[in-house]
ROPA-366537 format. One record per residue (C-alpha): residue in one letter; x, y, z. Coordinates in pm, whole numbers, plus 50000, padded with zeros to 5 digits. Example, Ala and Ser with C-alpha at 12.3 -4.5 7.8 and 13.67 -1.06 7.14 Angstrom:
<recs>
a512304955050780
s513674989450714
</recs>
This chain:
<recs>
x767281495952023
x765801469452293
x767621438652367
x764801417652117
x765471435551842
x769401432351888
x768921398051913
x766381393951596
x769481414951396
x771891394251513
x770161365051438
x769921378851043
x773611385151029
x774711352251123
x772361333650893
x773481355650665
x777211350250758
x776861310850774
x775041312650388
x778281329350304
x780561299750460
x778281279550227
x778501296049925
x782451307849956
x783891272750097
x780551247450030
x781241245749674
x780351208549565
x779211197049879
x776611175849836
x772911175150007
x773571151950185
x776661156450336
x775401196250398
x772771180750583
x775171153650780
x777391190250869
x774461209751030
x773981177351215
x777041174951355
x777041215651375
x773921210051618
x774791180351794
x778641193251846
x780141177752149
x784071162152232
x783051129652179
x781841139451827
x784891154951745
x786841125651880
x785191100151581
x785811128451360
x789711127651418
x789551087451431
x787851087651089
x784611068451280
x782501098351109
x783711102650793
x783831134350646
x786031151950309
x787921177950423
x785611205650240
x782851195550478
x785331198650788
x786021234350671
x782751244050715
x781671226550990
x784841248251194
x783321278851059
x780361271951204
x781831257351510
x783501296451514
x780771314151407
x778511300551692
x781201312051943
x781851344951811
x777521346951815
x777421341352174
x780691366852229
x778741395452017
x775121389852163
x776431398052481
x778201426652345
x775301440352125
x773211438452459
x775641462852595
x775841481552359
x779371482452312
x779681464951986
x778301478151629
x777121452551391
x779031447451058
x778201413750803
x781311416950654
x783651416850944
x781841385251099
x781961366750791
x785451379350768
x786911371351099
x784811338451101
x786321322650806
x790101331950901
x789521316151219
x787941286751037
x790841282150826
x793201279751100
x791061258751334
x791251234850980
x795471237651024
x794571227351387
x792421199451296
x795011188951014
x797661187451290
x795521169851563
x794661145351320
x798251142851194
x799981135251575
x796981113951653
x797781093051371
x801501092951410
x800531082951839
x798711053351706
x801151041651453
x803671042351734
x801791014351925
x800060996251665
x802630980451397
x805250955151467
x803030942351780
x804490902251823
x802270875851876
x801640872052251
x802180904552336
x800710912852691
x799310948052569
x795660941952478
x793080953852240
x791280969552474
x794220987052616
x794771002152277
x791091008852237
x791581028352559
x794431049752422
x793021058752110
x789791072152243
x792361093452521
x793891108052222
x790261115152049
x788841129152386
x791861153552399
x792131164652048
x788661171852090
x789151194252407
x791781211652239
x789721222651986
x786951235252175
x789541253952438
x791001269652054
x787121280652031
x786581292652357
x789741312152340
x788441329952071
x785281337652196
x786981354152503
x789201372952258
x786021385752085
x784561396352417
x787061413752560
x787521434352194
x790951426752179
x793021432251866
x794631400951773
x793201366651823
x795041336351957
x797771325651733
x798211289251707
x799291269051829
x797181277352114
x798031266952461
x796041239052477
x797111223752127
x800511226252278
x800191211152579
x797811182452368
x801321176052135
x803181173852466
x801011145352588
x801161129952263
x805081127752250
x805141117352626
x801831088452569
x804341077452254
x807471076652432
x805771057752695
x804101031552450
x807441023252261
x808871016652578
x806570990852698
x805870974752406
x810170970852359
x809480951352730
x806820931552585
x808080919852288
x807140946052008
x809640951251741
x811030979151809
x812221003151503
x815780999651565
x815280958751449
x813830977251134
x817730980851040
x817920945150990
x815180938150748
x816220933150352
x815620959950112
x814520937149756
x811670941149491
x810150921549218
x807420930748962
x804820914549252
x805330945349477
x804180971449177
x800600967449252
x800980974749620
x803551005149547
x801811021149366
x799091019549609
x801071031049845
x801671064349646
x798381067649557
x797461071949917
x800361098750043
x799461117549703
x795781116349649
x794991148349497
x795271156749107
x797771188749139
x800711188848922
x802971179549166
x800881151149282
x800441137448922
x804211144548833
x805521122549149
x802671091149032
x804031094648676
x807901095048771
x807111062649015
x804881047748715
x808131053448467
x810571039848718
x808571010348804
x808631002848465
x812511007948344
x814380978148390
x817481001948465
x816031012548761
x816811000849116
x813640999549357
x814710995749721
x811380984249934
x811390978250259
x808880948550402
x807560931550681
x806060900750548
x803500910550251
x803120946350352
x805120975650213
x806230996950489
x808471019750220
x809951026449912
x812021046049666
x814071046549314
x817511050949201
x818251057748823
x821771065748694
x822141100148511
x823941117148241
x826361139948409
x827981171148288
x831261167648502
x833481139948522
x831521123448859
x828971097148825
x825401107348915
x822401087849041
x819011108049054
x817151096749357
x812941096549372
x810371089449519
x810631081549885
x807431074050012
x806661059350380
x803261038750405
x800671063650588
x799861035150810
x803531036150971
x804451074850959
x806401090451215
x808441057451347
x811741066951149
x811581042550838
x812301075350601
x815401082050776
x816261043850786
x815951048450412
x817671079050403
x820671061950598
x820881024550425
x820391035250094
x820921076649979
x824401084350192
x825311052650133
x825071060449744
x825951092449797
x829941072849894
x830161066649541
x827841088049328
x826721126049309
x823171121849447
x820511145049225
x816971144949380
x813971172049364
x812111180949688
x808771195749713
x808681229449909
x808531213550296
x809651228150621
x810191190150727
x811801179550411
x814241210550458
x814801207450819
x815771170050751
x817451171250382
x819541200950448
x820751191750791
x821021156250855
x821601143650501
x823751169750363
x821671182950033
x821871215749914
x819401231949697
x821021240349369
x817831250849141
x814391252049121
x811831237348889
x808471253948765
x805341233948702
x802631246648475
x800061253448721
x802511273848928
x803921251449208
x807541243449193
x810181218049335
x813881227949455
x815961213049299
x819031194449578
x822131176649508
x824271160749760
x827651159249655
x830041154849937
x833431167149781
x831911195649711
x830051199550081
x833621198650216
x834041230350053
x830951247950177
x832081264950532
x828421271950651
x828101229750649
x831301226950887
x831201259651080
x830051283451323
x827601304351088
x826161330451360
x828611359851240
x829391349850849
x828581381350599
x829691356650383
x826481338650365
x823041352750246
x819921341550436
x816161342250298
x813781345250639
x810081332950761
x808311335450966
x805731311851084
x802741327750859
x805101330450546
x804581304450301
x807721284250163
x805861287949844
x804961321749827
x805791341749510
x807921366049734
x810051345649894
x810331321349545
x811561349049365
x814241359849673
x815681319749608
x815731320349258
x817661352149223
x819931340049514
x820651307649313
x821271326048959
x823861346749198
x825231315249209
x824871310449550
x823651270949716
x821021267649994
x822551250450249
x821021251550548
x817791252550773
x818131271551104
x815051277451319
x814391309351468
x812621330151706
x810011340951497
x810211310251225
x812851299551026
x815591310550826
x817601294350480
x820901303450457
x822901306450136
x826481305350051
x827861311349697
x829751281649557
x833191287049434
</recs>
C-alpha cells in the first residue's frame, strides 16, 4: 500500500475515532460549546491551556474530557502515521479509540490535579493579604500565569510521553503521575512555601493567627453557609444531596451548635455538632458537616477545626461522624484525629459512607493506635493500590465483612505500591 493511501486510511480512522469520543463522552454537549472545543482542539497551545486551568476560558468538565481525547488522539495520529509509513504498525479502529479514551481519562485526573494544586498555590498567597502589604498585584499576576504556563507544559510533556510510548510500541504507557507532573507539584510546594514566607515578612496573616479568631454563628450566616456547601458539593449524587440536606436540617434545629469560623463578613469554614441518643452509658455528639470555603483550601483551616472544636469535644463526649470514601479524609481522620471506622452506610444509588467514631477510652485499648504494627498477625489489613478504587465493590465488600467480624479500621499506612487499612478486632 503507498504512503497516500496509508495516510487517506489513517485519516478515516481517526475521524472515525474522534466521532466516537463524541458520541461515547459528548453526550449533552451543546453546539456551541462542541464548536468552542474543536477551536481550542485546533488552536491548542500552553498558553491556552494556562486560561483553561485559571478558569479565563471557561469550560464544564464534559467538554475538557473531550478536548484531552483529542489532544491524545492527535498525538497518537502523528506516532501511528509514522509507523503505518513503515510499515510496522497494522491499523485497528477499535484499539485507537480504545487506547485514546483511557489516556483521555487520565490526562482528565491530571488536569483535575493541576487545577487542584494551582488553586491551592494561589490560595496560599492571596487571602489574609494586610493592607499595605509590599507584594503587588502585578507580582501575583506574575505568579499565577507561572503556575498556568507550567501546568500547561506538564500536560503537553504527559502527551508527548505518550506519543513516544506509541512509537516505540511499547507495552505499557506512562503511568501518572508522569515525571513532569511531579516535578510541576514540586515547584508548586516550593513557589508556596516561598510565598507564605514572604508574605509572614510583609505583614500577611499568617494561618497560625487563624487560631485566634472566634468561632460564633447567628441565623445571618445561613445564607452564606449554605453557599458555601453548595459550592464544595455541586453535583446532584446522593451523597452530595444527603450532606446539603443534613446541613439544611442542622441549620435549622435550634439544638444544634454551628461553629463558623470568619474573617470579617466572609465564611472561611464551618461545621455542626448535635447531641445523640447513645446505647452505652457515654454521652455522644454526632459531628457533620465540615466544609472549608473553596476559595481558602489547602491553608490548614480544616485541621484548625479539627483541633479547636472535634478533639476538644471528643474530652468529654463519644464523637460519631460519617466520612465519605477519601484517601485524604482517611489519611487525616484515622491518623491525626484518632477515628476509627466502625460501619458503613449504603445509599440508594450505590455509594456509601464509613461510618467513624472517635472514642478515646476505647482507642487506649486498640494496640495498632499505640504500637509498632509492622509484625502484628493480630491485625487484618485490606490493600490498594494506586488504581484500586476506595469505592470499589471488591474492596467494599472485604470492609464490610471485616467489620461484621467485629473488627475496627484503624489505621491508614501508605505503601509501596498504594496504601493499606489496617483492622484490629475490638474486644
Amino acid at each position: 500500500m503507498s504512503e497516500e493511501l496509508h495516510a487517506h486510511r489513517l485519516g478515516e480512522i481517526f475521524r472515525d475515532a474522534r466521532q466516537g469520543v463524541l458520541d461515547s463522552q459528548g453526550d449533552g454537549l451543546r453546539a456551541e460549546d462542541e464548536r468552542q472545543v474543536f477551536q481550542l482542539w485546533r488552536d491548542r497551545s500552553d498558553e491556552n491551556w494556562g486560561k483553561i486551568l485559571s478558569g479565563e476560558i471557561p469550560l464544564e468538565e464534559n467538554s475538557i474530557r473531550v478536548l484531552l481525547s483529542l489532544l491524545i488522539e492527535d498525538v497518537m495520529e502523528e506516532a501511528f502515521s509514522r509507523l503505518v509509513r513503515s510499515g510496522k504498525e497494522k491499523l485497528d479502529l477499535e484499539s485507537v479509540k480504545r487506547v485514546a479514551q483511557e489516556k483521555a481519562e487520565e490526562t482528565l485526573q491530571l488536569y483535575r490535579d493541576l487545577v487542584r494544586h494551582s488553586k491551592e498555590v494561589e490560595a496560599g498567597m492571596l487571602p489574609f493579604l494586610k493592607e499595605g502589604a509590599s507584594v503587588t498585584d502585578l507580582e501575583k499576576e506574575k505568579i499565577t500565569q507561572s503556575l498556568q504556563r507550567r501546568a500547561g507544559k506538564a500536560i503537553f510533556a504527559y502527551a508527548q510521553e505518550v506519543r513516544n510510548m506509541v512509537e516505540t510500541q511499547a507495552e505499557n504507557f506512562p503511568a501518572l503521575p508522569s515525571e513532569a507532573f511531579g516535578q510541576l507539584h514540586e515547584d508548586l510546594e516550593m513557589l508556596r512555601a516561598i510565598i507564605e514566607a514572604m508574605y509572614k515578612q510583609t505583614g500577611r496573616l499568617d494561618i497560625e493567627s487563624l487560631r485566634g479568631l472566634d468561632f460564633g454563628y447567628d441565623a445571618r450566616d445561613k445564607q452564606s453557609v449554605l453557599e458555601v456547601a453548595k459550592e464544595n458539593y455541586p453535583g446532584n449524587s446522593e451523597v452530595e444531596k444527603q450532606v446539603r440536606e443534613n446541613l439544611q436540617a442542622a441549620l435549622e434545629n435550634p439544638d444544634a451548635e454551628v461553629p463558623v469560623l470568619k474573617k470579617g463578613n466572609e465564611i472561611l469554614a464551618y461545621m455542626y455538632f448535635l447531641k445523640k441518643e447513645s446505647l452505652d452509658e457515654k454521652e455522644h455528639i454526632y459531628a457533620g458537616g465540615l466544609n472549608v470555603n473553596p476559595k481558602f483550601h489547602g491553608l490548614g483551616i480544616g485541621d484548625i477545626f479539627i483541633e479547636r472544636m472535634v478533639i476538644e469535644k471528643a474530652q468529654n463526649f463519644v464523637v460519631d461522624a460519617v466520612m465519605v470514601p477519601s484517601v485524604e479524609l482517611l489519611e487525616r481522620h484515622l491518623e491525626k484525629t484518632g477515628f476509627v471506622i466502625t460501619g458503613m452506610k449504603k445509599n440508594d444509588d450505590g455509594s456509601f459512607f464509613y461510618i467513624v467514631e472517635l472514642d478515646q477510652e476505647k482507642n487506649k485499648a486498640l494496640s495498632s493506635k499505640h504500637e509498632d504494627i509492622q509484625n502484628r498477625d493480630a491485625y487484618k489489613k485490606i490493600e490498594f493500590n494506586e488504581r484500586t478504587e476506595l469505592t470499589s465493590s471488591e474492596k467494599e465488600e472485604e470492609v464490610q465483612k471485616l467489620l461484621d467480624d467485629g473488627f475496627v479500621g484503624t489505621r491508614y499506612l501508605r505503601s509501596e505500591t498504594g496504601f493499606i487499612l489496617l483492622f484490629e478486632k475490638r474486644t
